[in-house]
C-alpha positions as CSV (number, residue, x, y, z in Angstrom):
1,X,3.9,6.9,1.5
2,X,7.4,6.2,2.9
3,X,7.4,3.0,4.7
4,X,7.0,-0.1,2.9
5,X,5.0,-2.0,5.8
6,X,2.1,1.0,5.5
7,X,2.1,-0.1,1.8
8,X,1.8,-3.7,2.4
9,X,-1.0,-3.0,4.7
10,X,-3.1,-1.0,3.1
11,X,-3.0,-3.5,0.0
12,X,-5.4,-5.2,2.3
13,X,-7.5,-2.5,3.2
14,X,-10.7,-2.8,1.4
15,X,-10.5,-1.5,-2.1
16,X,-12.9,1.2,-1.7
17,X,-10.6,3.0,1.1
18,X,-7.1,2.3,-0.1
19,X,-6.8,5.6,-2.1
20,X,-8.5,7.9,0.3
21,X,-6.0,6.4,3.1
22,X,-2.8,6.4,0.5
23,X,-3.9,9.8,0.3
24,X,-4.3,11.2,3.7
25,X,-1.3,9.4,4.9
26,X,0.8,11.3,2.1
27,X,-0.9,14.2,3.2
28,X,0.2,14.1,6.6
29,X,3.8,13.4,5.9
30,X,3.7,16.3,3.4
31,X,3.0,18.0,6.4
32,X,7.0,17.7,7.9
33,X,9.3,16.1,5.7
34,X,11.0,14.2,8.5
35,X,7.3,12.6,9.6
36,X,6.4,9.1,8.6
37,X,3.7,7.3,9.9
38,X,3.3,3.5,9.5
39,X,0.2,1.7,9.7
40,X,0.5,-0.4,12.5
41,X,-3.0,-2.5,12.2
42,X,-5.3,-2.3,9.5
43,X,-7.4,-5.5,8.4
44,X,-8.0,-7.2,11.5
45,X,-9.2,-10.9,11.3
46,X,-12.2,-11.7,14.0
47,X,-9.8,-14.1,15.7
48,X,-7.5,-10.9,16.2
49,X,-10.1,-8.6,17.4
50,X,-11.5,-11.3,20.0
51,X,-8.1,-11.7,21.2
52,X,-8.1,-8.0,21.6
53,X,-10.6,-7.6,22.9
54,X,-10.3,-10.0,25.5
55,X,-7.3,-8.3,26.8
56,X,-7.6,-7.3,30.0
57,X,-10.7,-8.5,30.8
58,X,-12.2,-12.7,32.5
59,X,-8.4,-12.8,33.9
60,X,-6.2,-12.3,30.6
61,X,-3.2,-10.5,30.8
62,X,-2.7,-6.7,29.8
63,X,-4.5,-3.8,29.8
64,X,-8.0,-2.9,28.0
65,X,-7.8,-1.5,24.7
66,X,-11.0,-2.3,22.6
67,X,-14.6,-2.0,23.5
68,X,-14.9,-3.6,20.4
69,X,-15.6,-7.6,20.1
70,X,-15.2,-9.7,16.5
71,X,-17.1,-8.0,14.3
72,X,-17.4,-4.6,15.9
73,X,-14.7,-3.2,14.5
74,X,-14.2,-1.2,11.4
75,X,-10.7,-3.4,11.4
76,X,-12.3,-6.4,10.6
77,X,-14.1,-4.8,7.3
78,X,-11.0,-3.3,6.4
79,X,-12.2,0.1,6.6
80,X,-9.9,1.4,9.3
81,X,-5.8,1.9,10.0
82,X,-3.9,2.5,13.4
83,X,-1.4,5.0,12.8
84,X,1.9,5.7,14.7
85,X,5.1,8.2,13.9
86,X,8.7,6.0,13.5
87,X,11.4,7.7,15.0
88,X,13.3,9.9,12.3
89,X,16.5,8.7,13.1
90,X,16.3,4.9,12.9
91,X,12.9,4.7,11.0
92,X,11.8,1.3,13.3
93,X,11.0,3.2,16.4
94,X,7.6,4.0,17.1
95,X,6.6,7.6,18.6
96,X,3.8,7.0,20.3
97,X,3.9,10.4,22.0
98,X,3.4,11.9,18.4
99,X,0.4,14.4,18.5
100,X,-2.3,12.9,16.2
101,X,-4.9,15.4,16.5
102,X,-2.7,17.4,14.4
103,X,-3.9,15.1,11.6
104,X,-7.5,15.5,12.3
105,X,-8.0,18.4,9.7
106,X,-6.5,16.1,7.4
107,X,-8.8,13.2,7.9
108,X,-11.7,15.3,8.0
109,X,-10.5,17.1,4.5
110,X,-10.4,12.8,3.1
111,X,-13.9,12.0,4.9
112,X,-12.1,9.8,7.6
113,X,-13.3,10.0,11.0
114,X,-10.4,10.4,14.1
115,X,-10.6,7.7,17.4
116,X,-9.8,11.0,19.7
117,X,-13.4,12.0,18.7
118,X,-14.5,8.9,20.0
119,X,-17.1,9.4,23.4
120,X,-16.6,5.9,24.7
121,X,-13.0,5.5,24.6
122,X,-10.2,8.2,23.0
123,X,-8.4,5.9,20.2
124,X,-6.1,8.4,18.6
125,X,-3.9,6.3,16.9
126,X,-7.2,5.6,15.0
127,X,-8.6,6.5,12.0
128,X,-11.4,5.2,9.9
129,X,-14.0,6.0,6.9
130,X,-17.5,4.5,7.3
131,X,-19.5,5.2,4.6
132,X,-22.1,5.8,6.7
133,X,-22.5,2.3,7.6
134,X,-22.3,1.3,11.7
135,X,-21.0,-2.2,12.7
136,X,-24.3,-3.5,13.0
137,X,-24.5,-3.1,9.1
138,X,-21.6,-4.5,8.0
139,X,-21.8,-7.1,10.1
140,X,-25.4,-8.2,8.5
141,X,-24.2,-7.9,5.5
142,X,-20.9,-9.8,5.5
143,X,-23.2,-12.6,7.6
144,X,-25.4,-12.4,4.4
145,X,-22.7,-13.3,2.1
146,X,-22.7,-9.8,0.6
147,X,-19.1,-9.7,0.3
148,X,-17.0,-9.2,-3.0
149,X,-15.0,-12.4,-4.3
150,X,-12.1,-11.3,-2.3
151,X,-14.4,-11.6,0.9
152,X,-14.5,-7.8,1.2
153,X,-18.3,-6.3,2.4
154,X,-20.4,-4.9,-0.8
155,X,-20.5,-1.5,0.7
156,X,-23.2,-0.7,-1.2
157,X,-25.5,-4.0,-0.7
158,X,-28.1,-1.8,2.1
């Protein structure tokens, strides 16, 4: 990984997806030497993903970008990362017109799943591994105090 803000946030990914996301992400910049992607969200507090998702929506300002509520997220478990490309020259400017689908054959090679899949809304900065667990899940079980001394969900408490 080449930028140091994509390390410090995936230290707070949840342990079980750091490696798999250290991976993919070198992966992808192995891809075109001149390509590096930060991680512009990872972990998302519920307090972060309510503000989110109240964009938009009841009068707030800006445009919808979540269907997701606290605690429907795979942000707020720490099992997902938004990705975007910084600009080559300056390394600070994000690309947002940077095609992520390219990267799809490389989440899918890691077991992560792509937001452009998504049916209900296209997220392609996006990406996230699940375990096979929905929202619903983790949700129980972080609301059942399943969660590791580090308050991460015990992924395999069903």
């Amino acid at each position: 990984m080449r930028d140091s803000v994509s390390v410090a946030r995936l230290a707070k990914l949840h342990p079980l997806v750091r490696d798999t996301f250290k991976a993919f992400i070198e992966d992808c910049e192995a891809l075109n030497p001149d390509t590096t992607l930060r991680i512009t969200q990872g972990l998302r507090t519920f307090d972060e993903q309510q503000a989110l998702y109240n964009q938009g929506r009841n009068g707030n300002p800006g445009k919808i970008v979540t269907n997701a509520s606290a605690g429907q997220s795979y942000h707020n478990f720490g099992l997902a990362i938004d990705l975007v490309e910084l600009d080559g020259a300056k390394n600070e400017i994000a690309d947002w017109k940077f095609d992520m689908s390219t990267l799809k054959p490389i989440a899918d090679k890691h077991g992560i799943v792509w937001g452009g899949s998504f049916k209900s809304i296209s997220d392609k900065p996006h990406f996230e591994k699940t375990f096979g667990f929905n929202w619903k899940q983790l949700l129980e079980l972080r609301n059942k105090g399943a969660v590791d001394a580090n308050g991460y969900v015990i992924i395999n408490a069903l």
